[in-house]
C-alpha positions as CSV (number, residue, x, y, z in Angstrom):
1,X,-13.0,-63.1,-196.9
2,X,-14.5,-63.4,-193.2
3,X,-14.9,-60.7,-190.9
4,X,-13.1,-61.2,-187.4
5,X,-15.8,-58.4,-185.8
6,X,-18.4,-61.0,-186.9
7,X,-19.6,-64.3,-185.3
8,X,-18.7,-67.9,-186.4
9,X,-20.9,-69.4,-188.9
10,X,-23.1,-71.9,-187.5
11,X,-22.1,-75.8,-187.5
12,X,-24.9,-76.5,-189.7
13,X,-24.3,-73.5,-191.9
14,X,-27.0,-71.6,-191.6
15,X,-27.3,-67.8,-191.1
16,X,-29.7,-66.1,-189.1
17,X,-32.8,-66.8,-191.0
18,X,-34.3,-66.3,-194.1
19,X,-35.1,-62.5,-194.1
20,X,-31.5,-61.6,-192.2
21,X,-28.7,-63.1,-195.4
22,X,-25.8,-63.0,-193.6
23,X,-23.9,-59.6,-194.4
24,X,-27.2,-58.6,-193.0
25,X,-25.4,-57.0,-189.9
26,X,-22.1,-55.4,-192.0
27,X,-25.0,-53.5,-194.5
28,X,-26.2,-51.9,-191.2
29,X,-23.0,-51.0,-189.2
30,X,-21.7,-49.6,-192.6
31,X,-25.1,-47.5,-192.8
32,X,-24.9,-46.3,-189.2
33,X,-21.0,-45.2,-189.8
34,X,-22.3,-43.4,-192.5
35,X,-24.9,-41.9,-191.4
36,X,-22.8,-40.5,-188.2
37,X,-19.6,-39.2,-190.0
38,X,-19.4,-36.9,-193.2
39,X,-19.0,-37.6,-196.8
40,X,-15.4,-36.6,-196.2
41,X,-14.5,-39.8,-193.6
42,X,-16.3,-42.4,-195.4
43,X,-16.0,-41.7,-199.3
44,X,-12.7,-42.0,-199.7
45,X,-13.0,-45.5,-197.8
46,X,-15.9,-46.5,-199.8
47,X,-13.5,-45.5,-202.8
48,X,-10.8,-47.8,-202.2
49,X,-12.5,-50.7,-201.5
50,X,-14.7,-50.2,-205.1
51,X,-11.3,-49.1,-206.6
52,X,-9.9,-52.6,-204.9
53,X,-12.8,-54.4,-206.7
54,X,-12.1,-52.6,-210.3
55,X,-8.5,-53.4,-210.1
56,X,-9.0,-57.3,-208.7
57,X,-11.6,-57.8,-211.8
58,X,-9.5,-55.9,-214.3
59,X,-6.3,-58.6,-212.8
60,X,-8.5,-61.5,-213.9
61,X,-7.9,-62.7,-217.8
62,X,-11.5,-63.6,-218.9
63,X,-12.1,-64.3,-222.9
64,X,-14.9,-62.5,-224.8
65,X,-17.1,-65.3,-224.6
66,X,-16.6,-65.5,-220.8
67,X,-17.5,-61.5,-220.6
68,X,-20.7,-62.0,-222.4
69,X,-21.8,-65.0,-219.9
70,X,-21.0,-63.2,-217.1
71,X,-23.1,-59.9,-218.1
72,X,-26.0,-62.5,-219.1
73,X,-25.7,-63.6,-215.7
74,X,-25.9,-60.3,-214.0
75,X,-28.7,-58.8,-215.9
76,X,-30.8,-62.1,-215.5
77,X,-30.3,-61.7,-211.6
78,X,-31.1,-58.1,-211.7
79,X,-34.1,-59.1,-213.6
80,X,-35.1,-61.5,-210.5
81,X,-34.4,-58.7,-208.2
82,X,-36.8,-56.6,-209.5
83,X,-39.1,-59.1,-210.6
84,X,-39.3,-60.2,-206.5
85,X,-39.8,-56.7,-205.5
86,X,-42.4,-56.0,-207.8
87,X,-44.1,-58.9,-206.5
88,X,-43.7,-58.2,-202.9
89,X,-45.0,-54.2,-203.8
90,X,-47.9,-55.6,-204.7
């Protein structure tokens, strides 16, 4: 799903750089909004689009097996998350 507030993607594909991923710029408008209104304005937004996300993934028919992989996928990225910030701690 693309933005319309944000610019095209480069011809070649590429995004800003390697330390700015591209939803770079959405992470910090979304930080600022929150930052300047209440709890009150923003969590029931934030709410609705995690609801959206529960809902779409509980849609999706996915076997057992498929469950499993997926969660094996998940925790083995979250392991290389923490694993490169360890690193970059240190």
């Amino acid at each position: 799903m693309s933005d319309s507030r944000t610019p095209e993607e480069s011809p070649t594909g590429a995004d800003d750089g390697p330390e700015r991923p591209p939803r770079y710029e959405q992470v910090i408008r979304w930080a600022e909004y929150v930052k300047a209104n209440p709890p009150e304005v923003w969590g029931p937004q934030q709410n609705a689009v995690v609801n959206g996300q529960i809902e779409s993934a509980q849609a999706v028919d996915v076997s057992a097996e498929e469950k499993q992989r997926i969660r094996a996928f998940a925790r083995a990225e979250l392991d290389e998350a923490a694993d490169s910030e360890t690193e970059s701690t240190e």
